[in-house]
BAFI-3210 file (N, C-alpha, C; in Angstrom, 3 decimals, decimal comma, padded with zeros to 6 digits):
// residues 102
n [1|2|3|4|5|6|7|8|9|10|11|12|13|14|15|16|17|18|19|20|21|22|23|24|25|26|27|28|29|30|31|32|33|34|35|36|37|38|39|40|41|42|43|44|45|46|47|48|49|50|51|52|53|54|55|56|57|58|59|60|61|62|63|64|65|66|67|68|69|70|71|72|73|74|75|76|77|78|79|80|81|82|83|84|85|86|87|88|89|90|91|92|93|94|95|96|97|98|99|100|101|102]
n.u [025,377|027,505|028,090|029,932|030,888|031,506|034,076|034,375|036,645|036,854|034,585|035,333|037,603|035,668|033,484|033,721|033,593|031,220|029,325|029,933|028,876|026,161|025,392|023,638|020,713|020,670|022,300|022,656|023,657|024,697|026,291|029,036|029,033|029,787|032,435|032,392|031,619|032,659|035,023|036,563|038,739|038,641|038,560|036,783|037,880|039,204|036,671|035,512|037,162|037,385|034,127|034,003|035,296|034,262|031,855|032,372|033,833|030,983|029,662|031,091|030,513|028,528|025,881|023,889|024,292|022,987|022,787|022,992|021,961|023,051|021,055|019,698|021,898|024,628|027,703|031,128|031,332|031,798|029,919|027,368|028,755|029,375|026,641|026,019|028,037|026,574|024,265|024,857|026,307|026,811|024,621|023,697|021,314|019,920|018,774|017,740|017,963|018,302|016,985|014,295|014,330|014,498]
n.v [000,451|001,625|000,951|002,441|005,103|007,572|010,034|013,411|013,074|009,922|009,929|011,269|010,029|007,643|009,000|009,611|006,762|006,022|007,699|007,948|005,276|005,222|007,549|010,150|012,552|014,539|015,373|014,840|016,933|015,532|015,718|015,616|015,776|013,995|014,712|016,806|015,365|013,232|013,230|015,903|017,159|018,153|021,219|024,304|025,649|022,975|021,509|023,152|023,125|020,417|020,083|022,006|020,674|018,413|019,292|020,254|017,709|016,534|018,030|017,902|015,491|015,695|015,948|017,638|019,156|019,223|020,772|020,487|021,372|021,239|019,576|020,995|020,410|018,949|019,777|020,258|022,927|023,988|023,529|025,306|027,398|026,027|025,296|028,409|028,641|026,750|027,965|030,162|029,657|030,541|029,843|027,220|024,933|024,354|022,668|023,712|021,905|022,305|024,859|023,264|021,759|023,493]
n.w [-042,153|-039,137|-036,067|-034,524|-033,575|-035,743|-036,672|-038,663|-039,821|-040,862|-042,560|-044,846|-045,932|-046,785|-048,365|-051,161|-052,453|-051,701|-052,910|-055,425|-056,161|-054,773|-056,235|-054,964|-055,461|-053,402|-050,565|-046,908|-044,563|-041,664|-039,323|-037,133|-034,851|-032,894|-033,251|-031,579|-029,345|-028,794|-029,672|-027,407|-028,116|-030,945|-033,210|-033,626|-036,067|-037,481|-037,859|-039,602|-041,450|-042,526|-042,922|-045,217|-047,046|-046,972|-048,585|-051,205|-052,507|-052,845|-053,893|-056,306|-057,320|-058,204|-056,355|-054,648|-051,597|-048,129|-044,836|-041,900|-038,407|-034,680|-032,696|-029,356|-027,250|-024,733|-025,239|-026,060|-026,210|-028,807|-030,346|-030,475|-032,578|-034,670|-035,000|-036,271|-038,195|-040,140|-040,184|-041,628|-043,711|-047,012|-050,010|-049,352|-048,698|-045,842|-042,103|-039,218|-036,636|-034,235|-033,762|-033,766|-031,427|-029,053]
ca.u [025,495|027,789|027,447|031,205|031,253|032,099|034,067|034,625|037,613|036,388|033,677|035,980|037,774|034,699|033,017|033,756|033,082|029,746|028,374|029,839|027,903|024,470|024,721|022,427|020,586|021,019|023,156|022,320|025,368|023,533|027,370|030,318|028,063|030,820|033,957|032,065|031,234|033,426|036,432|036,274|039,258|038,358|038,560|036,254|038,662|038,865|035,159|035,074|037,885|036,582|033,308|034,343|035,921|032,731|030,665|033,174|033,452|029,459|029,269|031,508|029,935|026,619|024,504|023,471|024,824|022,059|023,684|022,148|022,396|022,931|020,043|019,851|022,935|025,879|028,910|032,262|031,409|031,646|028,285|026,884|029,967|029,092|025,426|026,148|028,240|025,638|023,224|025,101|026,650|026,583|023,865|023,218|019,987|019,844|017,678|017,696|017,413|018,257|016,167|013,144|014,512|014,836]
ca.v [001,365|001,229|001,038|003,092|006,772|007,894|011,260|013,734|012,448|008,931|010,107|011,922|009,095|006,993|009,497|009,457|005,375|005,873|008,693|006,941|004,157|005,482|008,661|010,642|014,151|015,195|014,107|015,893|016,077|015,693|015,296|016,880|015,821|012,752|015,372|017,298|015,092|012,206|013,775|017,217|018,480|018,803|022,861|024,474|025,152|021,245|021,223|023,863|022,934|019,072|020,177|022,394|019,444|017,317|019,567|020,196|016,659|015,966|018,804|017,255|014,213|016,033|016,010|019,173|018,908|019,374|021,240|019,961|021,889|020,140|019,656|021,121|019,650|020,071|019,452|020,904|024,208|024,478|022,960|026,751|027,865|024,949|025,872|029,207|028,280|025,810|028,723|031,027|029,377|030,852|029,375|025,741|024,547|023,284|021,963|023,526|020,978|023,442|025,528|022,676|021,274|024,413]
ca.w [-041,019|-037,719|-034,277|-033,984|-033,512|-036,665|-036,858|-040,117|-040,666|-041,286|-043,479|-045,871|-047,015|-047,488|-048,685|-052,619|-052,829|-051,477|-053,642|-056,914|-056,491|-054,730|-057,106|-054,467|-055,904|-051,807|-049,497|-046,077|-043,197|-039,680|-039,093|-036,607|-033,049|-032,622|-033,355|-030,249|-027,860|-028,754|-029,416|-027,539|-028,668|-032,355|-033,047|-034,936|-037,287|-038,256|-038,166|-040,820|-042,876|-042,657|-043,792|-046,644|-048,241|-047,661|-049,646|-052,305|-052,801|-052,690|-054,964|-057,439|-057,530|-058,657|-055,100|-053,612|-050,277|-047,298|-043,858|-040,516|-037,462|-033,872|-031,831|-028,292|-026,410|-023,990|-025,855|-025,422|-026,325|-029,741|-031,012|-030,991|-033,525|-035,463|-035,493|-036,671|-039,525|-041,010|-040,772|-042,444|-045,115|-047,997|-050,320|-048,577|-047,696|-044,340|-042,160|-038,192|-035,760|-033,083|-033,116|-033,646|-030,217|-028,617]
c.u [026,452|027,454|028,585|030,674|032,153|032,604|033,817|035,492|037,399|035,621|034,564|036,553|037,001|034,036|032,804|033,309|031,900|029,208|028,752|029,202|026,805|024,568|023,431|021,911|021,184|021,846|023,110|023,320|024,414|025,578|027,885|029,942|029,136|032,489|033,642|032,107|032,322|034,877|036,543|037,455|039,749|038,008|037,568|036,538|038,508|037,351|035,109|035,700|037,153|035,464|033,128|034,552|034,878|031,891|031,414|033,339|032,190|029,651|029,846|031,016|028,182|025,615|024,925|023,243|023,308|022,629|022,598|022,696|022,591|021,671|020,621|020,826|023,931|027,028|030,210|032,364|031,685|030,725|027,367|027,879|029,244|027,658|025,389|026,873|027,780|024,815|023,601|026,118|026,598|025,656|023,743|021,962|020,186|019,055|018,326|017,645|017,351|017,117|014,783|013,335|014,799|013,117]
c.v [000,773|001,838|002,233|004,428|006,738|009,758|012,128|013,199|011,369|008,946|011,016|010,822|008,009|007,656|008,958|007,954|005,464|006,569|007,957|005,860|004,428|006,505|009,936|012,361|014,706|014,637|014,824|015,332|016,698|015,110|016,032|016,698|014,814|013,608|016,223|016,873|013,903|012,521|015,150|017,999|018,590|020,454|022,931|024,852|024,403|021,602|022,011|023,724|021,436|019,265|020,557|021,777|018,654|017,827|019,429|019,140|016,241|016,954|018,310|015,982|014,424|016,048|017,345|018,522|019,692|019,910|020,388|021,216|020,679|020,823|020,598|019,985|020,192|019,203|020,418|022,360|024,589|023,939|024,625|027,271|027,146|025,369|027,167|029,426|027,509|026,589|029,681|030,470|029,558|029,762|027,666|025,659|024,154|023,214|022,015|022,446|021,310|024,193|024,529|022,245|022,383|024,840]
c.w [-040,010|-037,103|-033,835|-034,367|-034,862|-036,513|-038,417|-040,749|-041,459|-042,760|-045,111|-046,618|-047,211|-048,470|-050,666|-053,456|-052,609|-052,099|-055,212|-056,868|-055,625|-055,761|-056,179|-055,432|-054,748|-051,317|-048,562|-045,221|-041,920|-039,510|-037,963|-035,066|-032,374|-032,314|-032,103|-029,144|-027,617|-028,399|-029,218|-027,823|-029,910|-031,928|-033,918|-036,086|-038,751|-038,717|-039,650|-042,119|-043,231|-043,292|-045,293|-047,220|-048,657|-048,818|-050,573|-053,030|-053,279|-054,087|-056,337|-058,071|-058,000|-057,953|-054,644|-052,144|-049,090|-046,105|-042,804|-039,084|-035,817|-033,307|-030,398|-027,257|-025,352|-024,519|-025,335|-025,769|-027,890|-031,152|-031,381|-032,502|-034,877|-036,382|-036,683|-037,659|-040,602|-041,240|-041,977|-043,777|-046,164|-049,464|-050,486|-048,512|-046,564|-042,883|-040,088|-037,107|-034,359|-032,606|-032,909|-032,082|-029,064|-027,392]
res [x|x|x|x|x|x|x|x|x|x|x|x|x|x|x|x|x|x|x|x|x|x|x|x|x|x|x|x|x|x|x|x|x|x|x|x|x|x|x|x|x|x|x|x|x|x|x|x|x|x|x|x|x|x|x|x|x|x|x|x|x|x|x|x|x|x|x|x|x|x|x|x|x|x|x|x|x|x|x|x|x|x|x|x|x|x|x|x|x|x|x|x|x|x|x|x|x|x|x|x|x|x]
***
């Protein structure tokens, strides 16, 4: 684990070394809260193209990808967007955290 703010970007090109050697069934993304608050002017756009790739990736690697939503926050305004494309995602599981903190 680090201590550094990790964004998506980061996680993309680690990504593929770490799933070939854990192998996970899941792999759940509580991700994208760092590309908000850290760096607020990630678009949601990025966010969405960035993610697409994550799963695509995960998915290739044989884990069924997990979505996360953000918790209750104040971010730069596009943490709702965000939300609302993790819900509706076309067949994801994923795993509110919004609304539990709500």
């Amino acid at each position: 684990a680090t201590l550094e703010p990790f964004i998506l970007y980061d996680l993309l090109e680690k990504l593929d070394t770490d799933l070939s050697i854990i192998k996970p069934e899941y792999t759940a993304l509580f991700i994208g809260l760092n590309d908000d608050i850290v760096l607020p002017y990630s678009t949601f756009s990025e966010f969405k193209q960035n993610m697409t790739i994550l799963i695509n990736k995960i998915r290739s690697q044989g884990s069924i990808p997990i979505l996360c939503t953000y918790p209750r926050l104040n971010g730069s305004g596009i943490a709702s967007q965000m939300n609302s494309w993790v819900r509706n995602y076309t067949g994801l599981p994923y795993v509110d955290f919004h609304l539990a903190t709500s």
